[in-house]
C-alpha angles and dihedrals in degrees: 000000000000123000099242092052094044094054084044089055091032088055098045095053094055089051086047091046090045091047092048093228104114094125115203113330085255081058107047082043088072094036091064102022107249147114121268086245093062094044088063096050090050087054088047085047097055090044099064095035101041096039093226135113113250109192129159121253123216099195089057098034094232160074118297139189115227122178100254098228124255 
């Protein structure tokens, strides 16, 4: 994946996180046009970088950030 296409994905997720409207990760695969896998390694991605949780939420139907504790 290019680097330009990664930050633009990269980008999109967190608004779509923020905005709470990922949808399921087979969702949000076809949202950004990905495979599952690669959803789950871009979670893994925000979450050491940004220092925050990311978990899906049933209830919303969708991604979350959650403040990993001290």
């Amino acid at each position: 994946m290019g680097g330009l296409k990664y930050y633009e994905r990269t980008k999109l997720l967190i608004e779509l996180i923020e905005k709470e409207r990922t949808g399921s990760p087979k969702d949000l695969a076809g949202k950004l046009g990905l495979k599952e896998r690669m959803i789950y390694n871009l979670i893994d991605d925000l979450t050491l970088v940004l220092g925050k949780d990311v978990c899906y939420c049933k209830e919303k139907k969708s991604y979350i950030f959650s403040k990993k504790p001290d």
